[in-house]
N, C-alpha and C positions, 0 to 999 in steps of 0.2 A: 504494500500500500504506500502509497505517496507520501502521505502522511506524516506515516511510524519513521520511515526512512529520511527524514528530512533531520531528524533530532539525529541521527548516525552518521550525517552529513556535517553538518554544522559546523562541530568541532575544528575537525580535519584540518580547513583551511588554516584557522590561528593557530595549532600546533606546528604546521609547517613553515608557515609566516615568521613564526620567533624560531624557527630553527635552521631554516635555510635560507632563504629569501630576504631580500634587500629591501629597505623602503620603497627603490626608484624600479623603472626598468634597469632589466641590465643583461638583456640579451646579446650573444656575441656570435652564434649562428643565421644565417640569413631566412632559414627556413626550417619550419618546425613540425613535428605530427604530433597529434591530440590523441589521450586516453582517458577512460574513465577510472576514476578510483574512488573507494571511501563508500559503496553503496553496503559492502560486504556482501553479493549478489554474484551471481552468474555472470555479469557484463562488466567487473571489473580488471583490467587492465588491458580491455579489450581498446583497439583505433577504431576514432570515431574514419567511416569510408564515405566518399563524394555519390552519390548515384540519384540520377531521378534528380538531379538539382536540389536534393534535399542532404544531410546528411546519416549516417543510419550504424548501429550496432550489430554483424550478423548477414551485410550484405558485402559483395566485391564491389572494390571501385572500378566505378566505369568512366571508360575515357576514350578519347578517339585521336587519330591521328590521321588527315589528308594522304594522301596515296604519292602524293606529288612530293611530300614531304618524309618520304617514308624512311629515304637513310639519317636524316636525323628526327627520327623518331623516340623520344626517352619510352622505359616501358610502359608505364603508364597503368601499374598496378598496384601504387600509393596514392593513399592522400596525405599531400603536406602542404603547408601553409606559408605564403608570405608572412614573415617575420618582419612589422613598421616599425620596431625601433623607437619605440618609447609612442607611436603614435593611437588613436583607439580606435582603427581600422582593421580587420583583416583581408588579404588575397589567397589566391590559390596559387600554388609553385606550378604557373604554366608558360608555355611560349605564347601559344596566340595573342594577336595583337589587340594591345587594348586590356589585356586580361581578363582575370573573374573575381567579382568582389563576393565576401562573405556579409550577408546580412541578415537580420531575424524578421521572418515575414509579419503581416499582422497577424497572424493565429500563433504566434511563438515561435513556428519553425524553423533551425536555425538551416538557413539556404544558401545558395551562391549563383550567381548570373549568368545569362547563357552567354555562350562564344560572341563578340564581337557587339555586345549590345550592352550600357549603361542601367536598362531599365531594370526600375525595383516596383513589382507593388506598391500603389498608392498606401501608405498607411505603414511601409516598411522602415526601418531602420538599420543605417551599415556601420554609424559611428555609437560608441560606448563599450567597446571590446578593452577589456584590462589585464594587462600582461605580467606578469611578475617572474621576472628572469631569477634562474638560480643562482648561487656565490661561483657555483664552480660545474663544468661542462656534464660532469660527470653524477649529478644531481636535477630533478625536473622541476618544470617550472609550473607556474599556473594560470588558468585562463577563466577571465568571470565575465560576465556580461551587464555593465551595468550594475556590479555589486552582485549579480546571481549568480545562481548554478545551473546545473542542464540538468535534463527530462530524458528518459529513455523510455520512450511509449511501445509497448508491445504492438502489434500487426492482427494479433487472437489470443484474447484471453490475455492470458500471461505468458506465453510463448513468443520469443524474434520470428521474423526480425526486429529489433529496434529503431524507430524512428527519434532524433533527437530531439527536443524542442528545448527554446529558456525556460527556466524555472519561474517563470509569473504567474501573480494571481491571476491575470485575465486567461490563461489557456483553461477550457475548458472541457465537458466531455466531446460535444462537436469539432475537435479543433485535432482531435489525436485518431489514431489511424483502426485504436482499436474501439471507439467509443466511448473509453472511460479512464477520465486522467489517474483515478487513484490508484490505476493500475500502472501504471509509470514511475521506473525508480531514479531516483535523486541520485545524483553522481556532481563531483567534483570534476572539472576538465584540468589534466595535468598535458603538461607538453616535454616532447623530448623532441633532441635536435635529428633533425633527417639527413643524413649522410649518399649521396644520390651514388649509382654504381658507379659514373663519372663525372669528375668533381667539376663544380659549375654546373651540371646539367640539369634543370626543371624534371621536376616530377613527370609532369604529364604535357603533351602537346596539347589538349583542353579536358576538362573534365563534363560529364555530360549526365 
């Protein structure tokens, strides 16, 4: 339940806060992938994956890559995150031009843009992403939204796949995939740095 797990969450973050983590940003990787942790649940230390423009617990990333562009094709079987450097923005680690922003739609869902296009649902939001880099590489960092947490919404029942959403009062049962937010567990998003097979290389040619 939503609920019960929200108080198992809580903690977490000011534990780690006083124990790793800096006041400021102080990211030194350019790009990063997201985990859950702290639910004490099935989905923890699982990456959150890109698919469907949404993002999800339980599914592959999907990604594409032009034909024309195929020898520098990355594989395109992570999702990793532009790292803004102290800014409360996130992107997706792609080539396409123009890139893909991360925003939280109005029903919560935390999403990302399609190739080659700016547009956000009226009502959406891409700024308030808060980053807290660790002391040292070797330690994660954390990722809140606006002071929150994230939502792991089941698909049936209580069964994944996992669809994400922000941890807000406004998401509702209409608004999650399986009908009923209380079925949705509370997680922490932790970040660790992405290391790509070839250094410099983008995650993914777009995520889709």
């Amino acid at each position: 339940m939503k609920v019960a797990i929200r108080f198992g969450v809580a903690l977490l973050p000011i534990v780690i806060a006083k124990a790793i983590l800096p006041r400021q940003f102080n990211y030194t990787t350019t790009t990063i992938r997201i985990f859950a942790a702290g639910s004490h649940t099935v989905i923890d230390f699982s990456y959150l994956n890109a698919s469907g423009h949404n993002f999800w617990i339980g599914k592959d990333t999907a990604s594409y890559c032009p034909p024309s562009n195929f020898t520098l094709c990355p594989a395109g079987t992570v999702t990793a995150f532009e790292n803004r450097f102290g800014e409360d923005t996130l992107g997706m680690d792609t080539i396409v031009a123009g890139g893909q922003t991360v925003y939280v739609a109005p029903n919560g869902a935390l999403s990302f843009t399609f190739p080659h296009s700016a547009y956000l649902p009226p009502g959406s939001s891409y700024q308030g992403f808060q980053l807290l880099g660790p002391l040292r590489p070797s330690l994660p960092g954390v990722v809140r939204y606006n002071e929150s947490n994230f939502l792991a919404c089941p698909t049936k029942g209580t069964q994944g796949p996992y669809q994400i959403f922000v941890d807000l009062k406004e998401v509702g049962d209409d608004d999650v995939p399986g009908g009923c937010v209380e079925e949705c567990i509370g997680f922490t998003g932790f970040t660790a740095a992405f290391q790509p097979e070839q250094s410099g290389e983008p995650a993914a040619y777009e995520y889709r």
